[in-house]
C-alpha positions as CSV (number, residue, x, y, z in Angstrom):
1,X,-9.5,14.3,42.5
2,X,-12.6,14.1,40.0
3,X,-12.0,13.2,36.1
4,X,-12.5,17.5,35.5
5,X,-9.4,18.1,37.8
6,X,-7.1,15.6,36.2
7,X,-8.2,16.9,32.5
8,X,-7.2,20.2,33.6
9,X,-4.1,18.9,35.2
10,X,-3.2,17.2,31.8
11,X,-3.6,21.0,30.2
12,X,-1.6,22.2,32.4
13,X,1.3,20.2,32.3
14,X,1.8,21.1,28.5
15,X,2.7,24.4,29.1
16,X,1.6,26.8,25.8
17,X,1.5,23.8,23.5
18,X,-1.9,23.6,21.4
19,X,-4.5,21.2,23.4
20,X,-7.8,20.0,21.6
21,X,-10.3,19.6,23.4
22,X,-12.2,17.2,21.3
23,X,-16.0,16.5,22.0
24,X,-16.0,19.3,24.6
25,X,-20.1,19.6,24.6
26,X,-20.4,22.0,26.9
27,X,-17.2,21.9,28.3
28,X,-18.5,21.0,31.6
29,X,-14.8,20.8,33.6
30,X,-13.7,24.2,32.0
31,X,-10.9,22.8,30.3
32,X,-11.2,26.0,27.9
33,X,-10.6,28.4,30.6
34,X,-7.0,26.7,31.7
35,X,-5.4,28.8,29.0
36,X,-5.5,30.5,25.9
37,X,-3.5,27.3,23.9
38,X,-6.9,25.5,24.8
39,X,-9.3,24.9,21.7
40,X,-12.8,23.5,22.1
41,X,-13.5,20.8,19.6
42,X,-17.1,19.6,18.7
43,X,-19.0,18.3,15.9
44,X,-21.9,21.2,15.8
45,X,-23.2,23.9,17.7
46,X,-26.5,23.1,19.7
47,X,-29.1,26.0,20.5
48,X,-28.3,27.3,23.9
49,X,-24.9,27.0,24.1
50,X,-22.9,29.6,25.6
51,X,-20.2,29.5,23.5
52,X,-18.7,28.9,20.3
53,X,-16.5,25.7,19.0
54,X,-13.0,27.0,17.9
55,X,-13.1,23.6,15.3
56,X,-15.9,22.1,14.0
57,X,-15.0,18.5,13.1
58,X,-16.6,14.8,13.4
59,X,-13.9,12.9,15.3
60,X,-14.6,9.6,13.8
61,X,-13.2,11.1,10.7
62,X,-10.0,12.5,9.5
63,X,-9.4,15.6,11.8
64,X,-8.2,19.0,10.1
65,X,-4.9,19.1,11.7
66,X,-1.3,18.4,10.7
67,X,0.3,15.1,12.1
68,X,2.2,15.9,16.1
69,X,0.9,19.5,15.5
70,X,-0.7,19.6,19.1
71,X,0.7,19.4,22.6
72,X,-2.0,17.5,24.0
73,X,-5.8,16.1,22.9
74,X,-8.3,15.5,25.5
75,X,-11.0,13.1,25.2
76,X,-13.4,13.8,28.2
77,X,-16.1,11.6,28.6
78,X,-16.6,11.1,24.7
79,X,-15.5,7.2,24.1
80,X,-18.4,5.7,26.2
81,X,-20.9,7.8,23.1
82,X,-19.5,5.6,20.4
83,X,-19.0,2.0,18.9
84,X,-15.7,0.1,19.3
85,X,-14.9,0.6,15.8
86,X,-15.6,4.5,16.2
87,X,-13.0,4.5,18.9
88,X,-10.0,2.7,17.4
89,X,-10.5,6.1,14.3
90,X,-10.6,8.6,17.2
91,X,-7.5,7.1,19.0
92,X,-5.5,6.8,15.7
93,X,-6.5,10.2,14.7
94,X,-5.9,12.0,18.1
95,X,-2.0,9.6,18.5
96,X,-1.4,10.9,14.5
97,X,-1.7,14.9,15.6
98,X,-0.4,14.5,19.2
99,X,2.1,12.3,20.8
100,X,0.5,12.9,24.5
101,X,-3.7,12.1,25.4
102,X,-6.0,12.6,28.3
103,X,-8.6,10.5,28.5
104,X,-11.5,10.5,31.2
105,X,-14.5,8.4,30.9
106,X,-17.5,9.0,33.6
107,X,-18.1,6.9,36.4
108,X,-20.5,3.8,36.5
């Protein structure tokens, strides 16, 4: 099973719970499509993007949701783009809105 399958795997199992998925790019696994509880999550819109970001947040920050106010957050191949110190504010914001992560990293 590639990384894409299990993300969408971990989507499904949540049922109609809110999922983030956080740092989607261009959502390249289609994690968006799984179901309508899915929200892509980005820090900007680039030119030639197909679609839109539902949220527009930096992750390293504070993120603009209540605490366990989501079923699931998905962080797809985003960890390996930042520093360790970067990673420990992403994990303790994504654990502070969501009690259940999927976390993919790409293969070396």
């Amino acid at each position: 099973m590639d990384r894409f399958e299990f993300q969408r795997q971990c989507v499904r199992n949540v049922g109609e719970e809110k999922v983030l998925n956080v740092g989607c790019h261009i959502d390249g696994g289609g994690i968006k499509y799984v179901g309508p509880n899915v929200f892509n999550c980005d820090v900007e819109v680039q030119v030639g993007w197909q679609y839109q970001p539902d949220y527009l947040f930096d992750a390293r920050f504070r993120w603009p949701f209540d605490d366990e106010s989501v079923g699931l957050v998905v962080l797809g191949d985003i960890l390996e783009h930042m520093f360790d110190h970067e990673i420990l504010d992403i994990l303790k914001e994504a654990r502070r809105v969501s009690r259940r992560l999927c976390i993919t990293v790409p293969q070396a």
